[in-house]
N, C-alpha and C positions, 0 to 999 in steps of 0.2 A: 874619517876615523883618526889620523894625525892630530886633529884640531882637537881632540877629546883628548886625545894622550897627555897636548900640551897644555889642556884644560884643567887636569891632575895633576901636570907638574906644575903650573901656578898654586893650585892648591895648598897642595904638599909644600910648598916653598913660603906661604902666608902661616900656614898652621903652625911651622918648624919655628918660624922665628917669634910666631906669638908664644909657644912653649919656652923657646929658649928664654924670651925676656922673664918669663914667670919663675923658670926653674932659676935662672940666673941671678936675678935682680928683686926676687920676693925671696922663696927657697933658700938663697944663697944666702939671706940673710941669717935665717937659722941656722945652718952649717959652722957661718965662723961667730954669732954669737954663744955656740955649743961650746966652744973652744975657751973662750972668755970664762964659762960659766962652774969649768970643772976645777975646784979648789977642795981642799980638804974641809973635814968638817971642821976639825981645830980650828981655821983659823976664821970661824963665822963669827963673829960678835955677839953678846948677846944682847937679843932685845930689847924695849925697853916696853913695850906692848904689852897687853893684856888679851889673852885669845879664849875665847870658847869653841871646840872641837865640837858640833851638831852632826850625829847620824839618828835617820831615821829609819826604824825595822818595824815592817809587816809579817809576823812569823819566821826571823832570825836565829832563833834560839841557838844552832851546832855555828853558825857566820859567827854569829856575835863573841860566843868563847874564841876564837882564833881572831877575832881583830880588838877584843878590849886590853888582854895585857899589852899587844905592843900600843897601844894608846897611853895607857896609866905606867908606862916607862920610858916616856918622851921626857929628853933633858931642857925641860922648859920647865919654868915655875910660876909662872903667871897662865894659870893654865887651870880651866874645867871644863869636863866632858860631858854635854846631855846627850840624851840617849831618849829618843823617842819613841816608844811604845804604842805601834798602832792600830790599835784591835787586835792584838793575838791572841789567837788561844794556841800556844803549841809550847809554853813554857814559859816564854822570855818575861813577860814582865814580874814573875815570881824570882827568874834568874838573877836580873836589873836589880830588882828590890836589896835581895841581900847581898850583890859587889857593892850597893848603890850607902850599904852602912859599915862595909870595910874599908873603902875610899871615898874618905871625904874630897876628893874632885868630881865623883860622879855624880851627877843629881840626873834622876830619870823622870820626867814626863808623859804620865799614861792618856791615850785619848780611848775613847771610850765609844764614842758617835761620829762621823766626818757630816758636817751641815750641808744638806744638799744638792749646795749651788756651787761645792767645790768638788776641787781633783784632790783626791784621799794624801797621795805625796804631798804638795802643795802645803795642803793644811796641816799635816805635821809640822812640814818643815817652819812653817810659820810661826806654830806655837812653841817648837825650838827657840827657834831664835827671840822669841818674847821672853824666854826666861834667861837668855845669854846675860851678863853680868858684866861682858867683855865689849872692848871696843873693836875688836876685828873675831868675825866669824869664820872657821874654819871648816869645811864640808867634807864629807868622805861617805861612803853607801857600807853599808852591815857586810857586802859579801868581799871585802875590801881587806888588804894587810901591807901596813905600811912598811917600808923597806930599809928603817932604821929607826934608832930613836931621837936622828937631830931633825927628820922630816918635819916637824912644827918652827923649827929653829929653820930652816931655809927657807919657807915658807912665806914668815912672818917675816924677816931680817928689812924685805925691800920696805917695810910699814914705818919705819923710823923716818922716811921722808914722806914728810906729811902732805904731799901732794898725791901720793901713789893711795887709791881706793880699792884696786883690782888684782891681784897676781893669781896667773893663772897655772897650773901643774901639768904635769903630764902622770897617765894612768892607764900601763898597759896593759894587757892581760897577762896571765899564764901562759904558758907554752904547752899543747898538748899535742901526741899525734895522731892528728888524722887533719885532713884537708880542709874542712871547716875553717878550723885553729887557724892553719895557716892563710887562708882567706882573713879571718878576722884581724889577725897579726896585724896585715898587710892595710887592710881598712882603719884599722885603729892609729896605724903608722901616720897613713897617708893624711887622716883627718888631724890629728896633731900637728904633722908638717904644716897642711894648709891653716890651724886658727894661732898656733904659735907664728909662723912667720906671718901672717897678718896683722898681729900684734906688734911685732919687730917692724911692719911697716907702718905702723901709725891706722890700720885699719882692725881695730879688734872686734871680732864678731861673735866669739861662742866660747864657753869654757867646758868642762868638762864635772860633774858634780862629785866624780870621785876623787877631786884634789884639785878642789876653790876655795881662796881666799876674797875675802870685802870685808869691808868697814860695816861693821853692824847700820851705821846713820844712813848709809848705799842703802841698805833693804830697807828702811824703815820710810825716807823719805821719795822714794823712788816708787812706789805701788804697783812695783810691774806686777809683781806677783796678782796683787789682787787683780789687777786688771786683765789677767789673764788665770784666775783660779779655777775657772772649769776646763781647761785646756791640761788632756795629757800630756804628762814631761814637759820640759822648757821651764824646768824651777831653774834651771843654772844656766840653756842657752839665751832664754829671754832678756831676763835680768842684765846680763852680761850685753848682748849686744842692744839695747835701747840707755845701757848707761855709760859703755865704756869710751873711753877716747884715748887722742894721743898722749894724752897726757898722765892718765888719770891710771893706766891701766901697763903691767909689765910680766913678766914671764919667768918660772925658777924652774927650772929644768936640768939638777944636779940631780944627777943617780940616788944620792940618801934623799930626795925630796920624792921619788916618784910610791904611787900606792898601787899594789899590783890590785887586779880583780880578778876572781873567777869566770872564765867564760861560758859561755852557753857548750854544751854539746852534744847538742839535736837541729836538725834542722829547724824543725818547727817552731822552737824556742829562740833560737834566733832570728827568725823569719819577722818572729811578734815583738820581738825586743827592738828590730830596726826599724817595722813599721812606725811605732812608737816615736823613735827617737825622729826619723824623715818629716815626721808628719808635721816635728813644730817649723819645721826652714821655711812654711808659707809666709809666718809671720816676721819672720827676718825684716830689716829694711831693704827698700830696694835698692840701695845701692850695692849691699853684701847681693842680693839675688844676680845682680850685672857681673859684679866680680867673680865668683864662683860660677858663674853658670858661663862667661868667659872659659872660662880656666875646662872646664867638663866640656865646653864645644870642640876649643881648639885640641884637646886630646880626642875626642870622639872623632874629629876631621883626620887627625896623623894615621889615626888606625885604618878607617875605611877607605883613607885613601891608597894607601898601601895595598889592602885588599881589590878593589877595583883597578890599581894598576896590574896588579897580577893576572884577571881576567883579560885588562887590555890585552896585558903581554902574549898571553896565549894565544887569541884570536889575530894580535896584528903584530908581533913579534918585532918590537922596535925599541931594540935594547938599549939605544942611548936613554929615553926617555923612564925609563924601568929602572934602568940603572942609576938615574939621576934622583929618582922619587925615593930608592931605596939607601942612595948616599945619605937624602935630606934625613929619612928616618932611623940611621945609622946614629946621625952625628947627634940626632934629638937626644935617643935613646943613651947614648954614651955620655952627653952631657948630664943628663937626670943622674945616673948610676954612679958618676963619679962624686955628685952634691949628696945623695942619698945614702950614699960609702962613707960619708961625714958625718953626719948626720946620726946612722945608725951607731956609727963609732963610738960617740961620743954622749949616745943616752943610754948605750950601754945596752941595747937589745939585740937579740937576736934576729935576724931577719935574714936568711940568703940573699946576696945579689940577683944571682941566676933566678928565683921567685920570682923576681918582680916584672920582665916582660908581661910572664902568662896571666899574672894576678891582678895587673893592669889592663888590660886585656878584659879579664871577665867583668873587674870593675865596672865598667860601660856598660854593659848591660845590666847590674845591679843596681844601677842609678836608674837606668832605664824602668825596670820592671819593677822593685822595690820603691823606687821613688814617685811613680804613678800611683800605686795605690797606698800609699802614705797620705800621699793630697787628697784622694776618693775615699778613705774611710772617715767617719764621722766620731765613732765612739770606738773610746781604747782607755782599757785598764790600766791602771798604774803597773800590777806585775802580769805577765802572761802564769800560764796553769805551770806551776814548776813540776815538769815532768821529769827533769834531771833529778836522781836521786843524789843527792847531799855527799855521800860518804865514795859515792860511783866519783864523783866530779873532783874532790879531793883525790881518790887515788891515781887519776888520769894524768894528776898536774905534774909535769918533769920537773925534777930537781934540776 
């Protein structure tokens, strides 16, 4: 039984320092490029770029009022916004139509049919971007509201150096109470940490479609899209990781750049909103699958080893060993929380410390069980059945 104990504590001692290199030496990168990154908006330069702003809405009609004026009051001038029209019948394209002859920026795009052999997202977004006019395309989703009016101007800025194709944003939710929220906070967190500081390390894998920026020529000459147009979701993780590089690809992560979203709040609704989103990481490269699924081990190993020394303990009560496994997962722990305390600081979200033990924690098993059947399902909708009512979800959202 000894031999097991120190079986656990080799463990624990392998996992700790795979974590620490992760939290320290990926992580860490995000932390002090946060630091770097927070300037006033004054003193952004202005562009020199030409942007078109594509959202595409499937039955947006009450989203769409709450995210077009802060669009058509972005202080950028090289700027038009389409607005893609996807089949609705619940107002919007009649809405569209008449902002669409008060602001000469807006030009709206109605589809009428999605051709069979596609994902209904997908092929908007497509024919978005066909009519873009712009040399860099700008992405944001209908239930989205941006958090300033230089958001386009942060954005854009890195586009002046003509090497850079990719900047990708960050895009959290609302803050609402009840537990859900705060689970999703906590995932939304954590997947930002993980594809910005992978980015900051020369390995960028995923963006986010509620606040992406490319080079129109990226989607045009790149065909991820088509090559992947029957595939639910992965209009923005695809894309991003089969083009992105060290080079090519960088990060704006300034408070007036982020675009909040509305979150889900039902279970069920989120349940299908993540399968969705899980389902596209099959297609990943393999090298992104080693790294992250690295990064999901060695946290899965600190947990259960903790656990299993605690049963050791009880049965063979050999507190050096117990004591040494629960140092190794002290000092893990304490090292994350004080990179994360950075981190949080500095994009200006809310997130409790004390949250994050327990919601790490459940994490593992949401990967677990959410992420298995993400891979086993075959057919998925663009939206799940919006069972949240509109005006419920609005009023839930904390000031």
């Amino acid at each position: 039984m000894v031999q097991i104990g120190y079986l656990l504590l080799a463990i624990m001692l392998l996992g700790t320092l795979a974590q620490l290199y992760v939290v320290l030496a990926v992580f860490g990168k995000l932390a002090r490029h946060a630091q770097k990154e927070l300037k006033p908006a004054s003193n952004a330069t202005t562009s020199t770029v030409t942007v078109s702003i594509v959202v595409c809405a499937h039955n947006e009609y009450q989203n769409l009022q709450q995210l077009l004026p802060g669009l058509l009051t972005q202080a950028f001038k090289q700027l038009e916004i389409i607005v893609v029209d996807d089949r609705s019948d619940d107002g919007s394209g009649e809405w569209l139509h008449k902002q669409s002859l008060l602001n000469e920026k807006l030009q709206v795009v109605h589809i009428q049919e999605t051709p069979p052999d596609w994902n209904a997202k997908k092929y908007a977004l497509t024919q978005g971007i066909k009519q873009a006019n712009s040399e860099v395309v700008l992405l944001t989703d209908a239930d989205c509201e941006v958090s300033s009016p230089y958001w386009v101007q942060h954005m854009v800025q890195p586009f002046d150096d003509s090497s850079i194709s990719i900047v990708l944003g960050f895009s959290p939710y609302f803050k609402i109470r009840s537990f859900l929220n705060r689970f999703i906070q906590f995932e939304t967190f954590f997947t930002a940490v993980q594809y910005l500081s992978f980015t900051l390390w020369g390995k960028a894998y995923m963006g986010v479609g509620r606040n992406l920026a490319y080079r129109k020529e990226l989607f045009q000459n790149g065909k991820i899209i088509e090559k992947y147009k029957s595939v639910t979701g992965g209009d923005d993780d695809l894309l991003i990781n089969q083009t992105a590089t060290s080079k090519n690809t960088v990060i704006c992560i300034h408070p007036e750049a982020q675009v909040k979203s509305i979150p889900k709040t039902s279970w069920k609704d989120w349940y299908q909103q993540k399968v969705r989103h899980l389902s596209v990481g099959k297609y990943y490269k393999s090298t992104h699958h080693l790294l992250l699924g690295g990064i999901f081990f060695t946290q899965t190993i600190v947990w259960f080893t903790l656990i299993l020394a605690g049963i050791y303990d009880f049965y063979v009560e050999n507190q050096l060993i117990f004591k040494g496994i629960i140092f190794l997962f002290s000092l893990r722990m304490l090292v994350l929380l004080s990179v994360y305390r950075v981190i949080i600081r500095n994009l200006r979200i809310d997130i409790k410390l004390w949250w994050i033990p327990q919601l790490e924690f459940l994490y593992i098993f949401y990967i677990f069980i959410i992420g298995t059947l993400a891979i086993s399902r075959k057919k998925l909708g663009w939206k799940a059945n919006q069972t949240n009512n509109f005006q419920k979800r609005r009023s839930e959202i904390s000031n």
